[in-house]
N, C-alpha and C positions, 0 to 999 in steps of 0.2 A: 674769324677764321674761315677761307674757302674751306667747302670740301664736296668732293663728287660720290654719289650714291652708283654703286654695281652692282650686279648681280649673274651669279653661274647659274642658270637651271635652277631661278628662283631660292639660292644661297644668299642673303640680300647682306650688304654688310657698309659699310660709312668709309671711304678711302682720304686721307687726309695726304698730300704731298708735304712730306716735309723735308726736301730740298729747299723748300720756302718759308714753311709754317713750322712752328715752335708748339710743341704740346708740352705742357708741365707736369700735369697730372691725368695722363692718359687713362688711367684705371676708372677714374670718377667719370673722365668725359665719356666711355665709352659707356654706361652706366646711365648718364642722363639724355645720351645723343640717341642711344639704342631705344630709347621708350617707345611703343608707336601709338602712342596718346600724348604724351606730353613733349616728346622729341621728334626727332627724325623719322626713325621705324628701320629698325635693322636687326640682323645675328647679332652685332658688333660692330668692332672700329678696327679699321687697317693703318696703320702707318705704313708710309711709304720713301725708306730713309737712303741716305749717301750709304753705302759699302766701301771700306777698303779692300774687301776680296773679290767683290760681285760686282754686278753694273746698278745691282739697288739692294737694299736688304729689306724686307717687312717683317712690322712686330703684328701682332695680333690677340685682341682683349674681347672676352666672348660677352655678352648682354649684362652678365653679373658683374664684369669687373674683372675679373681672375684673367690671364695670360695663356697663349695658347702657344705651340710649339709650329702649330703647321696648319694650314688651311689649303685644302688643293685646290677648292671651287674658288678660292680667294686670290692664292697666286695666279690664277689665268687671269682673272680683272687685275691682278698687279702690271703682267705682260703687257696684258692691251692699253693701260693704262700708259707701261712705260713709252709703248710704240709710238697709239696715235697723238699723244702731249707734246710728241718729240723729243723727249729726256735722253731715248736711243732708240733709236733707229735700227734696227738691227732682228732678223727674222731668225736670231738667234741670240737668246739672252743668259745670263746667270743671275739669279738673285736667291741672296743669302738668309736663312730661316732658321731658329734654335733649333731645326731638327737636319741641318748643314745645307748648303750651297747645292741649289738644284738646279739646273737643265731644261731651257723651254724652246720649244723650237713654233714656230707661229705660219701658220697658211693665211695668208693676206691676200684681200682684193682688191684692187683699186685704192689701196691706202689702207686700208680698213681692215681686224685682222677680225678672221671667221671663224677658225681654229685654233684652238692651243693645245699643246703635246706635251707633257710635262712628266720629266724622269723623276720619280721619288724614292727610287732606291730601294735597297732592301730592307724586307721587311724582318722585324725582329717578332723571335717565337718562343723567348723563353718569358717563363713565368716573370722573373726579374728584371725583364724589360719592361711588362706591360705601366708597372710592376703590380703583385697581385699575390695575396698570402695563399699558402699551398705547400704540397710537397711536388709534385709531377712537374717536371721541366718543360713540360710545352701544355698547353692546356687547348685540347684539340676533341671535341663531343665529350668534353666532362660537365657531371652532373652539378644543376647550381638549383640550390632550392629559395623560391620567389616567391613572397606572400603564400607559404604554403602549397607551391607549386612548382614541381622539379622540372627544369627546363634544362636543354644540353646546350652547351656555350664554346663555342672556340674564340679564342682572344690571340685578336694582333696589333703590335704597335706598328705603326708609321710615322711616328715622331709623336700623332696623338694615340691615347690607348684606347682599343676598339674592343667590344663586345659581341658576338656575331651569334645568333639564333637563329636554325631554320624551321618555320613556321609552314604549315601546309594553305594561311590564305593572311597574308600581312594588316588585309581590309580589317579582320575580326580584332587586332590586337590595341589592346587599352594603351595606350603609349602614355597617356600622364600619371597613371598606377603604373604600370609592370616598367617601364623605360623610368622613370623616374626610381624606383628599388633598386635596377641595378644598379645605374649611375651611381647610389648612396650606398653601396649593398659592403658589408665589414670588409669581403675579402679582397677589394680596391681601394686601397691608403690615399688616392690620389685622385679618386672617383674616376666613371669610364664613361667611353659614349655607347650605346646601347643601339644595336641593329637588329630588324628582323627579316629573313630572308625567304623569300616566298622561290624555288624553282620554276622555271617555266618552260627552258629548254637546256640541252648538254652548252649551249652557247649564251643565254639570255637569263637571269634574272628579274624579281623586284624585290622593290627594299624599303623600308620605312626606317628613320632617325629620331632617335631620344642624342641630343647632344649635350653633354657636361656645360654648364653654365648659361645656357640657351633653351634646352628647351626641346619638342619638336621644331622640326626645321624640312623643309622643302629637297633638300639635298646638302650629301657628307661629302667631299671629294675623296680624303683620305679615307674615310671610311668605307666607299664604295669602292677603292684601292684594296683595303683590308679583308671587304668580302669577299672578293676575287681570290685572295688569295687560300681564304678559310673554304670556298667553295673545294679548290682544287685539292687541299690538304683533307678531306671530306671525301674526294673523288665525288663530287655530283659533276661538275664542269669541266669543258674546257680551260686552256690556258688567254685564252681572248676572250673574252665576253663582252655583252652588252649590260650594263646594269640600267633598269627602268627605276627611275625617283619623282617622288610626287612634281618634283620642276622638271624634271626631261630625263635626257638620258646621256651616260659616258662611256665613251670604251674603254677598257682596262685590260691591260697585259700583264702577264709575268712570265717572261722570259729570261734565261741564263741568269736566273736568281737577284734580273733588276726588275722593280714594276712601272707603266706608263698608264698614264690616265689624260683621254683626251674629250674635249670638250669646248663647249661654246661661253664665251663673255661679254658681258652688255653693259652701258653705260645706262644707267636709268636719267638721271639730273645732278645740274649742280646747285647749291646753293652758299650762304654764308652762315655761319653759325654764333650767334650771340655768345664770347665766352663766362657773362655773369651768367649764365642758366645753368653755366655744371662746377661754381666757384664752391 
């Protein structure tokens, strides 16, 4: 099985073309591919399939196995992926995601795409989206107590469920303890991915990531989509920001109740992958 390694601002994740390639059991390979000892070394595994609504669709399986709905730092390596391979050509794409059919638009150089812009839609704020046990219909600085320690939380979905904390210095926070609680924490049926948000100006941000199934991780797309929008619901921010994440940084908008997140994707390597190692 070919497949090409990407990476968003150090989101590192295993792209598999299958317009060509046939995966059987996607959940196991993404599981022995994602090892970075004994496999490849990634978040996960991207598929990257035919659409009949889109010009591609991608699935997405995070380092455990489990299914994810939306990867934003993933869909830009999907774009670029689809551009420079030739699949389409086109500095404007659709492709189709369990969390619906998104909007890329791509700044190219010389063939080569630098940019990606990618519409993710509205974000959803009620509890029953995230989904997430409770009485309050939006959960916006509500009190969540962590190993004995009362923390204030705004949660947003973006196809994936976000957790968002702001923290007075991101540096200090234990993220394999306190990011690993929440993720598991009773009042998420569904586990969540867990953020901590450091302020640094009315426009600028930083952020650290606990991700549901993964782990710490280098940067969230959707989830630095989610801060954005928990920043402004909070009134600390602007509606533009910068967010800073341990791999780089992304712009994020929310305007006229759509959100955009723009940002850089990288081809790391290709290789071939033995299918008896994840049989």
């Amino acid at each position: 099985m070919k497949f090409t390694k990407m990476q968003g601002i150090g989101n590192d994740y295993v792209y598999v073309n299958c317009f060509e390639e046939n995966i059987k059991n996607p959940s196991k390979l993404s599981i022995a591919i994602s090892d970075r000892h004994f496999g490849v070394g990634s978040d996960g595994l991207i598929m990257i399939m035919p659409s009949e609504v889109a010009d591609a669709r991608m699935r997405i399986f995070n380092a455990d196995g489990s299914e994810a709905q939306m990867c934003g730092n993933g869909i830009r390596c999907v774009a670029k992926y689809l551009y420079e391979c030739g699949l389409k050509k086109s500095n404007q794409l659709t492709i189709e995601t369990s969390a619906g059919i998104k909007i890329i638009e791509l700044t190219t150089v010389n063939g080569n795409v630098t940019q990606v812009r990618v519409e993710m839609g509205s974000p959803k704020l009620l509890r029953n989206d995230i989904p997430m046990f409770g009485e309050n219909k939006q959960v916006i600085n509500e009190p969540l107590l962590v190993n004995d320690t009362v923390l204030y939380i705004t949660c947003v979905s973006m196809g994936n469920p976000h957790c968002i904390t702001f923290v007075d210095n991101v540096d200090l926070i234990n993220l394999d303890v306190t990011g690993k609680a929440i993720e598991n924490h009773d009042l998420f049926p569904e586990r969540i991915n867990a953020h901590f948000v450091q302020q640094i100006s009315a426009d600028k941000v930083k952020m650290r990531t606990w991700e549901r199934g993964s782990g710490e991780t280098l940067a969230c797309g959707t989830g630095a989509v989610a801060t954005g929008v928990a920043c402004v619901l909070n009134n600390l921010t602007e509606k533009i920001i910068q967010t800073q994440l341990p791999g780089g940084n992304l712009t994020v908008e929310w305007t006229d109740n759509n959100t955009y997140m723009t940002g850089p994707a990288e081809f790391v390597f290709t290789g071939k992958w033995d299918e008896d190692k994840s049989q």
